[in-house]
C-alpha positions as CSV (number, residue, x, y, z in Angstrom):
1,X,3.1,18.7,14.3
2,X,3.6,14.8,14.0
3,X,6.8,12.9,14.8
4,X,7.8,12.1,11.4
5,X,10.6,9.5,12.9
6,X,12.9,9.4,10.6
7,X,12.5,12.6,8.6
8,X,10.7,12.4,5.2
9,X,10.2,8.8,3.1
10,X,12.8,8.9,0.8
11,X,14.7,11.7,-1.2
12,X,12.4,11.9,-3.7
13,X,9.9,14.1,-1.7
14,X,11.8,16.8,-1.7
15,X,13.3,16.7,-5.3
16,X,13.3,20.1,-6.9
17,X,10.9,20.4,-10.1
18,X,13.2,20.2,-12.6
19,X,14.9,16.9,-11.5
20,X,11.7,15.4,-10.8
21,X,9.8,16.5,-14.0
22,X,13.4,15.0,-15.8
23,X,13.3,12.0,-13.9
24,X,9.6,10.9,-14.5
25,X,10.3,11.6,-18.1
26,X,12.6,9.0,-18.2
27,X,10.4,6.3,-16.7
28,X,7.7,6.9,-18.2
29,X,9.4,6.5,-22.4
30,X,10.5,3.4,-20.0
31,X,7.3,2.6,-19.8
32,X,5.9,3.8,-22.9
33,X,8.8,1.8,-24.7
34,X,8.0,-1.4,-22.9
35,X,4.0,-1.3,-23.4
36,X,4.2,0.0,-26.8
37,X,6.9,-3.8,-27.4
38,X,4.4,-6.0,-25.9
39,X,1.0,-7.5,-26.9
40,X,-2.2,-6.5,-26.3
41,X,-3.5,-3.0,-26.7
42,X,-0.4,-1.0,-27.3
43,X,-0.3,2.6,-27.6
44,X,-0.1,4.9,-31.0
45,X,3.6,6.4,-31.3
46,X,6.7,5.1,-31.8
47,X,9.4,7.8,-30.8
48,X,9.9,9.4,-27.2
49,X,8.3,11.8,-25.4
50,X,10.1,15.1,-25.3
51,X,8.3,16.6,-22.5
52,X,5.6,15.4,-19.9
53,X,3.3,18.0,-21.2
54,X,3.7,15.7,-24.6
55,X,1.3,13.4,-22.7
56,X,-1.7,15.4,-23.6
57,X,-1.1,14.0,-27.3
58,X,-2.0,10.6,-26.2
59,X,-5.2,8.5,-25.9
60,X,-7.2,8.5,-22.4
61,X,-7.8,5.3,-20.5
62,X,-11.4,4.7,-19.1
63,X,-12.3,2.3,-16.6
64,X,-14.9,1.0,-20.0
65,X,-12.0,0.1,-21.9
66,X,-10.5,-2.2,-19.1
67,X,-13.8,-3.9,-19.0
68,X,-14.1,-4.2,-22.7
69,X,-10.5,-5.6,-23.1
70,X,-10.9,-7.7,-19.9
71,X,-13.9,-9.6,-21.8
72,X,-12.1,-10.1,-24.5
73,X,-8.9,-11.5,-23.0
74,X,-9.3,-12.1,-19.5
75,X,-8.5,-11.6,-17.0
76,X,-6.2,-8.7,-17.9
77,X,-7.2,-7.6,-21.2
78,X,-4.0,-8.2,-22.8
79,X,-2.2,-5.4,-21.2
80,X,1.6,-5.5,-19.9
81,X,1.2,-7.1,-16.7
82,X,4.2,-9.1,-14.4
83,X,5.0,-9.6,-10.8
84,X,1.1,-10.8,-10.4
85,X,0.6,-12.3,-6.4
86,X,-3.1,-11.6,-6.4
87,X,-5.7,-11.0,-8.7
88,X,-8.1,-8.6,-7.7
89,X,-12.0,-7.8,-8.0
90,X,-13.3,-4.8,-8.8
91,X,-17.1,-3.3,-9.6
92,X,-17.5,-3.4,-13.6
93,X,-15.7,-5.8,-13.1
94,X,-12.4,-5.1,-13.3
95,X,-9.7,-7.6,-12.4
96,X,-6.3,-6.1,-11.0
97,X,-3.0,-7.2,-10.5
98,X,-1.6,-7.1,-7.1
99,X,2.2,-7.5,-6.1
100,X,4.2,-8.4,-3.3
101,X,7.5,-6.5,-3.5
102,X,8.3,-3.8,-1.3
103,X,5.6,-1.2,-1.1
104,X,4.1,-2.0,-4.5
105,X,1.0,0.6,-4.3
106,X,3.3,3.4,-2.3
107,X,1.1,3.6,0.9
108,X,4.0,3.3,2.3
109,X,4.6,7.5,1.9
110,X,1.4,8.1,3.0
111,X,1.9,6.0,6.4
112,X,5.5,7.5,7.2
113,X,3.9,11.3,6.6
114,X,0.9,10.1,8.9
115,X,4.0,9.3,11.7
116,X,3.3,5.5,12.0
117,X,6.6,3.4,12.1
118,X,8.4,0.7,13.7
119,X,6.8,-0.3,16.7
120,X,3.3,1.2,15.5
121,X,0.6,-2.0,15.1
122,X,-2.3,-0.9,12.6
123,X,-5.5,-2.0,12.8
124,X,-6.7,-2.5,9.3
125,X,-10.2,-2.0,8.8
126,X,-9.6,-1.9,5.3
127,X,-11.6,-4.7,3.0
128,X,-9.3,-7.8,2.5
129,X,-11.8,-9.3,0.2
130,X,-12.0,-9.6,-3.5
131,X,-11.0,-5.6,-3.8
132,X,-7.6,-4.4,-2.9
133,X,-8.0,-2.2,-0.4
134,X,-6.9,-4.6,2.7
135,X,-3.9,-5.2,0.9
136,X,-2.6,-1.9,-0.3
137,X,-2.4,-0.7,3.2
138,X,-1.0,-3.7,4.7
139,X,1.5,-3.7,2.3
140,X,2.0,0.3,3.3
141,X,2.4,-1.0,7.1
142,X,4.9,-3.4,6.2
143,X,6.7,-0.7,4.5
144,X,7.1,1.3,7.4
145,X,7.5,-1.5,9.7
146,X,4.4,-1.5,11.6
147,X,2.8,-4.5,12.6
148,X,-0.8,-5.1,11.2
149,X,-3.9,-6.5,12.7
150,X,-6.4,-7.7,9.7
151,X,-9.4,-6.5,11.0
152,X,-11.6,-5.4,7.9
153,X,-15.1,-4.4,9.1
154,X,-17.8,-5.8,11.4
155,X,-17.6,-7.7,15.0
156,X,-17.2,-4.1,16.1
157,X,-17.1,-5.3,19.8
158,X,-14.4,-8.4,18.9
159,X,-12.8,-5.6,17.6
160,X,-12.6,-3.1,20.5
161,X,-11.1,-5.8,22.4
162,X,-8.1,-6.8,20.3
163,X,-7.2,-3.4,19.4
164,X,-7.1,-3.3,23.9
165,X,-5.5,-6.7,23.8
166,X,-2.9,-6.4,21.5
167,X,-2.6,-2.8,22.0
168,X,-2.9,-1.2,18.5
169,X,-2.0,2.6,18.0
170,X,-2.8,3.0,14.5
171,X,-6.1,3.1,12.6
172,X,-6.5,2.4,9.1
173,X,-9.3,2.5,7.2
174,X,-12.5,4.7,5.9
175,X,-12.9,8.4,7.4
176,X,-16.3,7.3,9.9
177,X,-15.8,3.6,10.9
178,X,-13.1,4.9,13.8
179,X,-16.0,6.4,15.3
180,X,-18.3,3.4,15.5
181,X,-14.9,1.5,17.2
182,X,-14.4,4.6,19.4
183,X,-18.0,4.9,20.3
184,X,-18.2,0.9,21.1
185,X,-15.1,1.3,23.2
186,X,-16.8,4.1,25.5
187,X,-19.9,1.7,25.5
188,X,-17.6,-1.1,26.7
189,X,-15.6,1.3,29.6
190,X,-12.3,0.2,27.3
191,X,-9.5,2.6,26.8
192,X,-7.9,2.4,23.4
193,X,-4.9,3.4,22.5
194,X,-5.2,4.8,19.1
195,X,-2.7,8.3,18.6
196,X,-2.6,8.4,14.4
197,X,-5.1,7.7,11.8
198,X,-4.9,6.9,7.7
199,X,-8.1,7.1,6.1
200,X,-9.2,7.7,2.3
201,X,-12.3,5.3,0.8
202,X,-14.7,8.2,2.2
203,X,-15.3,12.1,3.1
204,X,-13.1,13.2,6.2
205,X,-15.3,15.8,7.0
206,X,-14.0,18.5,9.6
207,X,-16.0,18.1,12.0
208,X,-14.7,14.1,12.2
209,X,-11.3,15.4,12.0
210,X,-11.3,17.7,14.8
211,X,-13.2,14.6,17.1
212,X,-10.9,12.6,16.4
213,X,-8.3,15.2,17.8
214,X,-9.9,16.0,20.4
215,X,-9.4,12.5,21.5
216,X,-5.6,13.0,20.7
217,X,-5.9,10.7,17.3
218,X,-4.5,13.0,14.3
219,X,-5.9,11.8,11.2
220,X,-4.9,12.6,7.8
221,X,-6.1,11.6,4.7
222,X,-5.3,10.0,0.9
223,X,-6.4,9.4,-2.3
224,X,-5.9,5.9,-3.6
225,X,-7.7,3.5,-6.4
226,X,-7.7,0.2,-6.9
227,X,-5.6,0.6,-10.3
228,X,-3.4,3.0,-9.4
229,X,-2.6,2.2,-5.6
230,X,-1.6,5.6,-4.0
231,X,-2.1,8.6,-6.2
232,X,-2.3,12.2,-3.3
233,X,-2.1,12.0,0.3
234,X,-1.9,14.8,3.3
235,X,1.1,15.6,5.2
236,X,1.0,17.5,8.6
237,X,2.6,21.3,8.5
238,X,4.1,22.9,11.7
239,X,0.7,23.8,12.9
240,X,-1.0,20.6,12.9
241,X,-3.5,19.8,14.0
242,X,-4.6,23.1,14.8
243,X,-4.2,23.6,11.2
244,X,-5.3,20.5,8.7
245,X,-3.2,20.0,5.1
246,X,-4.4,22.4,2.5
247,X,-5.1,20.0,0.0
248,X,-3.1,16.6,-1.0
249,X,0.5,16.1,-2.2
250,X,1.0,14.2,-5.6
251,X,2.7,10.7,-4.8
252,X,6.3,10.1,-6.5
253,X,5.2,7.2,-8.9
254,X,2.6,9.0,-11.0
255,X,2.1,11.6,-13.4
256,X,-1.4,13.1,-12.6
257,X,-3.5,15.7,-15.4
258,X,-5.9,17.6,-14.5
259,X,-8.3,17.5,-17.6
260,X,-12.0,19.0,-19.3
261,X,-14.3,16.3,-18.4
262,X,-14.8,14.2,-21.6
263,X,-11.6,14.6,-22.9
264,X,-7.9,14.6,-22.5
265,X,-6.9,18.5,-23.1
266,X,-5.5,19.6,-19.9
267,X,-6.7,22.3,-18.1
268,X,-5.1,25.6,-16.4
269,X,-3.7,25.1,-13.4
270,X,-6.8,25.8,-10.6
271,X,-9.1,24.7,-13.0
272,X,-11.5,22.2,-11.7
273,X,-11.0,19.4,-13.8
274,X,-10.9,15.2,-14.4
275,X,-7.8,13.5,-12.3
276,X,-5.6,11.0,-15.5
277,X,-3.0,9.4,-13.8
278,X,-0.2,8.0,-15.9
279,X,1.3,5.0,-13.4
280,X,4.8,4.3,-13.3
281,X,5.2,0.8,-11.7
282,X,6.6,-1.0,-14.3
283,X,4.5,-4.3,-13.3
284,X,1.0,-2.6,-14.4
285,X,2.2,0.4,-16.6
286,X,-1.3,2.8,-16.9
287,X,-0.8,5.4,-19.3
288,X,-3.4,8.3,-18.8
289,X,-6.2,6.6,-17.0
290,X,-8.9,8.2,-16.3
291,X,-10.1,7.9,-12.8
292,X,-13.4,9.9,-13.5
293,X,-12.9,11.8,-10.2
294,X,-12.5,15.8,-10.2
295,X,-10.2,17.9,-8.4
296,X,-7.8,21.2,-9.4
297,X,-4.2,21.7,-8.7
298,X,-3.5,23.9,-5.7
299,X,-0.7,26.8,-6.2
300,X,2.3,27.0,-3.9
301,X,3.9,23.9,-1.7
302,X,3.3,22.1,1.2
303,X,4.6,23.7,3.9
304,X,5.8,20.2,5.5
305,X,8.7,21.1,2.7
306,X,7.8,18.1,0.6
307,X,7.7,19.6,-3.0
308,X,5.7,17.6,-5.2
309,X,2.6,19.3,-6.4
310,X,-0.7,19.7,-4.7
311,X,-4.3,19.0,-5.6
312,X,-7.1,19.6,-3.6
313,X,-8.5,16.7,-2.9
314,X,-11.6,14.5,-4.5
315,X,-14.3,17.2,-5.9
316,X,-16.9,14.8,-7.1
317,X,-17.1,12.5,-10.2
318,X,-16.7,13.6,-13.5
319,X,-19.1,11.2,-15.6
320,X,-22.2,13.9,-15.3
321,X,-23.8,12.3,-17.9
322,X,-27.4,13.4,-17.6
323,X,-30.5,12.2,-19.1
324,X,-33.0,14.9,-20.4
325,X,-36.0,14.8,-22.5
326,X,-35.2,11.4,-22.7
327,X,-31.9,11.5,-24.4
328,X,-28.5,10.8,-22.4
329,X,-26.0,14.4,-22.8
330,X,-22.8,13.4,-22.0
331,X,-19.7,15.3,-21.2
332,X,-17.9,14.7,-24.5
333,X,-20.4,16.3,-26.3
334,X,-20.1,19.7,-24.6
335,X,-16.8,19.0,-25.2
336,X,-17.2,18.8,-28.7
337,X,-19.8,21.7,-28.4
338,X,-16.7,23.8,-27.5
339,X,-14.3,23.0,-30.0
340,X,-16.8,23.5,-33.0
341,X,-17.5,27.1,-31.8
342,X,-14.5,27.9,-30.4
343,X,-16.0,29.7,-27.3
344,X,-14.3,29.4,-23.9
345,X,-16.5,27.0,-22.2
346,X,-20.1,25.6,-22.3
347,X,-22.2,24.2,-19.4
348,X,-25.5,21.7,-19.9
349,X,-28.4,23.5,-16.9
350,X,-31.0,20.4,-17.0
351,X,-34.4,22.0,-15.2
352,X,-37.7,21.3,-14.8
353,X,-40.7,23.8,-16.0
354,X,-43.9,21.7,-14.2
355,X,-43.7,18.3,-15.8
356,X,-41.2,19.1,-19.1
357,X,-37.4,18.7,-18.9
358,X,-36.1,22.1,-19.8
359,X,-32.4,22.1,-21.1
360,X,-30.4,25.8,-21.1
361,X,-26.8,25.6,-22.4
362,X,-24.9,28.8,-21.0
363,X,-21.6,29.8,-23.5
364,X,-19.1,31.8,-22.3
365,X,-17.6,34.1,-24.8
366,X,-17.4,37.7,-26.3
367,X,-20.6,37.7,-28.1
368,X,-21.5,35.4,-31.2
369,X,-24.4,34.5,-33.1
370,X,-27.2,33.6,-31.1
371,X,-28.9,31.5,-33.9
372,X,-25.8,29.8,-35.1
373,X,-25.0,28.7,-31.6
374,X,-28.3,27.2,-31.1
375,X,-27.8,25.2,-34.5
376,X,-24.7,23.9,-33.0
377,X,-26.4,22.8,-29.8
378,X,-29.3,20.9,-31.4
379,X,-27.0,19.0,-33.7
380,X,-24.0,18.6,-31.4
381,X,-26.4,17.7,-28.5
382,X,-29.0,15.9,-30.5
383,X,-31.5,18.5,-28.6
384,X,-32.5,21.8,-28.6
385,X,-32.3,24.3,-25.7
386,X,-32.3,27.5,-24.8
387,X,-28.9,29.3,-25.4
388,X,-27.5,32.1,-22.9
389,X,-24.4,33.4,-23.6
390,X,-22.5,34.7,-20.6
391,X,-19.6,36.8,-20.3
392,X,-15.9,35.0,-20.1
393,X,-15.2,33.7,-16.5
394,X,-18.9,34.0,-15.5
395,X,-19.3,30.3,-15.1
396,X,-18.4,28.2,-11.3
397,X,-15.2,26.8,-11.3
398,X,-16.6,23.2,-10.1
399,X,-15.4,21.0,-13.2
400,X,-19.7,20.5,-14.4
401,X,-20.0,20.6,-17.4
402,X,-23.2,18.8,-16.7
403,X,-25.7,20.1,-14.2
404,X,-28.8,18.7,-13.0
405,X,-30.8,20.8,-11.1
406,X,-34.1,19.3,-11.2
407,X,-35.5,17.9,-8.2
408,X,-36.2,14.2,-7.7
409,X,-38.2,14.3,-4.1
């Protein structure tokens, strides 16, 4: 296991349920009090929430409404933003806010369960321009107490030698670019002196991990956004790294949902789903956004002894929207397909029969009327297809709603 120097972060890891779900109620009417006095695109509701679970009732946040606010009011769209030290580009484009004060995207947690600390000195291979990324884990570093070198990406060998010069220990930065430092370094005949490792931005694939330890680098991973700074990261149990995290631990300052792609009804628990994070840093309050990634809540807890629930991880995107026959089919719609039936749950097959799009739409449920599903397809779907209904539970538990299996080679 990692030397976790000083224990865990702060006593909020290891809250028990009740007390946290009570707490994060509290900040977040906070927050829903303060964005729902301000200008700018306020949220429907006047009263308290009674419950987090209450959350469901209001709208989701997409990435396409920031854009479309942004436009209109730039460079924030209007929304409740303070404590602004950077602005920030992202692709749509989206303009963030970035703050100074103590660990204002929480990768501070994530860097204390990786074991880097006072004394530690990061090299950041994170982007420092335009997007965030750079920043968020410097500001992590700082956090800590680790010194950081701001090396972003490129001048590989420049690299190699300040990380031997200055004598770094710490990595940060995406999954595979240790590797191209590590294998320049063995090109070079340097010794580094890397021992811990924070990626996210990319796949950590095992077979990276288990290099990396075999070099005596453990490496663990998060999951962080631009918007949101920190929303899951890994924590290393008794038998690491012999054994890596099952799945990531929810941060403290969010409220994450687990939802059917192309709505906001949440899912049951292990239920591949869409990640909506509800942000509670008062100086960019996001209520429900929508990150558009997939991923399930894992049962149990970490046996690190940190409490907070688990996920497992990204799963893939959730925007499958597919075009077929020449018309787009998007998630909302077999969402809608759903709740005008009332079966359990629908899924959009997209083939190819020679040179024609074939579309099948397999319903689960206990029977039904063959024709009258098909009506719904064609006018809920604006195409017709070939209905096959399927017993409940028969379909994967992947979170598509939306799958495209025609070949493109």
């Amino acid at each position: 296991m990692l030397d976790q120097k000083q224990g865990y972060f702060d006593a909020l890891e290891t809250r028990s349920a009740d007390q946290r779900a009570a707490e994060q109620l509290a900040a977040l009417n906070t927050q829903l009090e303060r964005v729902r006095a301000a200008d700018g695109n306020c949220l429907p509701g006047d009263g308290p929430l009674g419950d987090l679970a209450d959350l469901a009732g209001l709208p989701v946040l997409r990435k396409s409404d920031l854009v479309a606010w942004q436009a209109e009011q730039p460079p924030f769209g209007g929304m409740l933003v303070g404590n602004v030290a950077h602005v920030f580009q992202s692709p749509g484009p989206i303009y963030e806010p970035g703050g100074v004060t103590h660990d204002w995207w929480r990768m501070g947690r994530f860097l204390h369960a990786v074991g880097i600390g006072a004394g530690d000195i990061v090299q950041n291979c994170f982007g420092y321009h335009l997007t965030p990324a750079g920043m968020i884990f410097e500001s992590g570093a700082r956090a800590v107490g680790a010194a950081v070198l701001p090396a972003g990406v490129g001048q590989t060998e420049l690299q190699v030698r300040a990380a031997k010069d200055i004598g770094c220990t710490a990595y940060a930065g995406t999954p595979d670019y240790l590797k191209v430092i590590l294998d320049k370094a063995d090109e070079m005949g340097v010794e580094l002196g890397f021992t811990r490792a924070a990626v996210g931005g990319g796949a950590l694939f095992p077979s990276l991990r288990q290099a990396y330890a075999d070099r005596g680098i453990a490496c663990l991973q998060c999951y962080a956004t631009a918007d949101l700074g920190n929303i899951a990261y890994e924590s290393p149990g008794p038998d690491f790294p012999a054994q890596p995290p099952e799945g990531m631990i929810l941060d403290e300052g969010v409220i994450v949902e687990i939802v059917r792609p192309g709505t906001g009804d949440p899912v049951a628990d292990g239920e591949v789903g869409e990640v909506v994070v509800t942000s509670l840093n008062p100086d960019y309050p996001l209520i429900r956004f929508a990150t558009g990634d997939l991923s399930a809540i894992l049962p149990g807890q970490s046996p690190c002894g940190r409490t907070n629930t688990r996920i497992r991880g990204w799963m893939g995107r959730a925007d499958q929207t597919t075009k077929i026959k020449g018309m787009f089919v998007r998630p909302e719609q077999v969402a809608d397909l759903v709740a005008k039936t009332g079966v359990a749950k629908a899924r959009v097959i997209a083939e190819r029969d020679g040179e024609m799009d074939v579309m099948v739409v397999r319903i689960e449920a206990e029977g039904g009327d063959p024709d009258a599903l098909s009506q719904a397809v064609a006018e809920t779907l604006k195409l017709k297809g070939r209905v096959e209904v399927v017993a409940p539970g028969s379909l994967p538990n992947d979170g598509k709603v939306i799958d495209d299996q025609r070949s493109y080679d």
